[in-house]
Steps between C-alpha positions, in 0.01 A plus 500: 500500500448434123333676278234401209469617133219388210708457197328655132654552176404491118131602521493638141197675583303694207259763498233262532641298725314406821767458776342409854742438792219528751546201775829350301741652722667299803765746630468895575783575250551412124808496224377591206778376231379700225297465128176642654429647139604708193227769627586724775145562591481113528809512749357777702148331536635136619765656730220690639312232552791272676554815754128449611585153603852495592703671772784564278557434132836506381496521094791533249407566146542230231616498080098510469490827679764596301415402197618771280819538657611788338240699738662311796555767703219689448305136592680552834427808581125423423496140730713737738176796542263208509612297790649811667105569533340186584555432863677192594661442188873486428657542188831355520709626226805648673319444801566270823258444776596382833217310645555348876889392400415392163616703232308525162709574193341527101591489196416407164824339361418530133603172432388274266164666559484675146507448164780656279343712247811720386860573600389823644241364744754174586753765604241699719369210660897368589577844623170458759610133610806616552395812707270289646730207585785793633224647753397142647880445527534837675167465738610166664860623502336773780261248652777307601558724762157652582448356868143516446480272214529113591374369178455632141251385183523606163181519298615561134274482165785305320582160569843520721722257277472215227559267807118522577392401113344133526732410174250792279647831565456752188770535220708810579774715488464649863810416666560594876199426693371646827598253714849638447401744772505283759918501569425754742310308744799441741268458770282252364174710545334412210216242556247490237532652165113526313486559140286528205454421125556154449205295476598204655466472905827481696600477869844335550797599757827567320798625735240545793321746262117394457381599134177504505207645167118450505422605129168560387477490103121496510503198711137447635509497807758681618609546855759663717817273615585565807895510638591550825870661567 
């Protein structure tokens, strides 16, 4: 039995954004990759909105959420109370769900997903890719032997590696990129891997691994993508 997802990312909603998703959706679940908006009110209202539609919406926060990264963790902990109180919502920041064998594992990646402003924020954002990067490592290290998980997808903000640039990717000094996490897949569970922030629309197989975006950038109209794994 397969499953279905709606794939939506990079909304960049404002407060006076009007964000409909009435009779757009085409599966009972959604990935949400991230950059809903800078406003936490914003990110509340539209995920609220998605759990009257959806059976299950799995979210991971993006660089927009997180846009003054020095409150980072306290941006967690808010996007944490928020979904933790909508029903039918997921946040997936250290967080895997296990839906009918498939296996649902976030991030954001932090990579090449923000600008550098200073060498204090650069080294904050490398210390979260790399915590970030350790704990996807880690996760499908231990799915490899859950007998309950057949297949895996990764739903990240950041783009997984500069493999998946169409020849434009952004100058920077980010070196290791999330991808790097995916050594531990002995097992070959991973499937699908759905990310966010770059504008450009991607779905290509690499090493039986479908990467797969559906950006939104203020494109009018914008739909859902649908995968199935």
């Amino acid at each position: 039995m397969s499953l279905s997802f709606d794939i939506i990312s990079d909304l960049y909603l404002t407060t006076n954004s009007v964000f409909d998703w009435n009779d757009k959706p085409t599966s009972l679940f959604c990935l949400v990759a991230g950059n809903i908006s800078t406003n936490i009110f914003v990110v509340q209202k539209t995920l609220r909105h998605l759990s009257t539609i959806y059976h299950g919406v799995f979210y991971i926060d993006g660089s927009l959420e997180n846009s003054e990264v020095i409150n980072r963790d306290n941006r967690v902990e808010e996007i944490s109370k928020i979904c933790s109180a909508i029903p039918k919502v997921v946040y997936l920041h250290n967080n895997v769900v296990v839906l009918e064998g498939v296996a649902i594992l976030g991030l954001n990646g932090w990579y090449k997903n923000h600008e550098h402003t200073s060498i204090s924020n650069d080294f904050q954002y490398k210390s979260y890719r790399y915590e970030d990067i350790s704990y996807l490592s880690n996760t499908i290290g231990k799915l490899q032997l859950h007998v309950d998980v057949r297949k895996i997808v990764v739903v990240s903000n950041s783009i997984p590696d500069d493999s998946l640039y169409l020849g434009d990717g952004p100058n920077s000094e980010d070196d290791i990129s999330p991808a790097y996490g995916l050594g531990k897949d002995t097992e070959h569970k991973i499937k699908t891997w759905v990310f966010g922030t770059y504008d450009k629309e991607i779905n290509t197989v690499i090493n039986n691994i479908n990467y797969v975006n559906n950006p939104c950038y203020d494109k009018k109209p914008y739909y859902p993508k649908r995968i199935e794994i």
